[in-house]
C-alpha positions in Angstrom: 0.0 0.0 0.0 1.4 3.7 -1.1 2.3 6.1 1.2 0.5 9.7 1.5 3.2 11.3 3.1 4.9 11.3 6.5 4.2 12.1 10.1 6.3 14.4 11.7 6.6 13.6 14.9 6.6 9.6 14.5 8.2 9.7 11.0 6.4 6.8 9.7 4.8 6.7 6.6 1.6 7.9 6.6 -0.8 5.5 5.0 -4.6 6.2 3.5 -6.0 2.7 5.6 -4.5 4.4 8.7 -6.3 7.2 10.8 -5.1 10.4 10.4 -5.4 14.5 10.6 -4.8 17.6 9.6 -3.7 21.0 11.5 -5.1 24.3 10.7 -1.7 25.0 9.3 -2.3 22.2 6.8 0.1 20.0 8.4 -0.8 15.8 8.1 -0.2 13.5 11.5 -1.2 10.5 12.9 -4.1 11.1 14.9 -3.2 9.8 17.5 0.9 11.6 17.8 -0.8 15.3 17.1 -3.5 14.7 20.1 -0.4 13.3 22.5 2.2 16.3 21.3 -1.2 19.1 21.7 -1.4 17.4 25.1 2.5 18.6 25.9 3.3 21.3 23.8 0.1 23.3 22.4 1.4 23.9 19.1 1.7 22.2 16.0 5.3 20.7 15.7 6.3 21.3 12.0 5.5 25.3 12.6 4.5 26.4 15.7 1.4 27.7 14.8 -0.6 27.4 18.6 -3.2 23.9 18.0 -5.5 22.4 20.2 -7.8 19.4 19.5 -10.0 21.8 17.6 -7.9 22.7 16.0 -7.3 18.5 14.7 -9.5 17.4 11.5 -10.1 13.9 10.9 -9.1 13.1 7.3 -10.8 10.7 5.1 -8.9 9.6 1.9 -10.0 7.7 -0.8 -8.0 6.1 -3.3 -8.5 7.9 -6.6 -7.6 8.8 -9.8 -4.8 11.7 -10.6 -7.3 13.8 -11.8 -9.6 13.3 -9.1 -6.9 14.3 -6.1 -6.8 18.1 -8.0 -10.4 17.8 -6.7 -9.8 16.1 -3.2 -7.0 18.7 -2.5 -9.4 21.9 -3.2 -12.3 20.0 -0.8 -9.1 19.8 1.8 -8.2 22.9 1.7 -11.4 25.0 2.0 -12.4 22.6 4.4 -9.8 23.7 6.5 -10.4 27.4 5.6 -13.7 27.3 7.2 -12.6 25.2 10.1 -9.9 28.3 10.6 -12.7 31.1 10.3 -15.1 28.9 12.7 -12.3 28.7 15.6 -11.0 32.6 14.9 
């Protein structure tokens, strides 16, 4: 199975049957490393940006074609846009 990328704070390799998030600085984790490092530090650990665990969005990948992940990336991304504007 293909990797989607990799956690930073583990570094494993971050794959789509595994359960994983995204930051509201558009940074990818295990779900389970981010909630443990917001537990102890309070900020996201590729940037700094402050997080908290509403700051945390479950991700949902599916495996598709090339075309279709243009798609999926524009869903990601304003989904995280309005998840910003909610938590100010």
């Amino acid at each position: 199975m293909p990797g989607i990328g990799q956690c930073a704070i583990c570094f494993s390799t971050l794959l789509s049957s595994e359960t994983y998030v995204v930051t509201k600085c558009g940074h990818t984790f295990h779900r389970n490393c981010i909630l443990q490092w917001i537990h102890t530090g309070k900020n996201c650990p590729s940037c700094r940006v402050s997080a908290s665990e509403l700051h945390v969005i479950k991700l949902f990948i599916q495996e598709t074609s090339l075309d279709d992940s243009f798609t999926t990336q524009n869903k990601l991304e304003a989904k995280v846009k309005r998840r910003e504007n909610k938590v100010g």
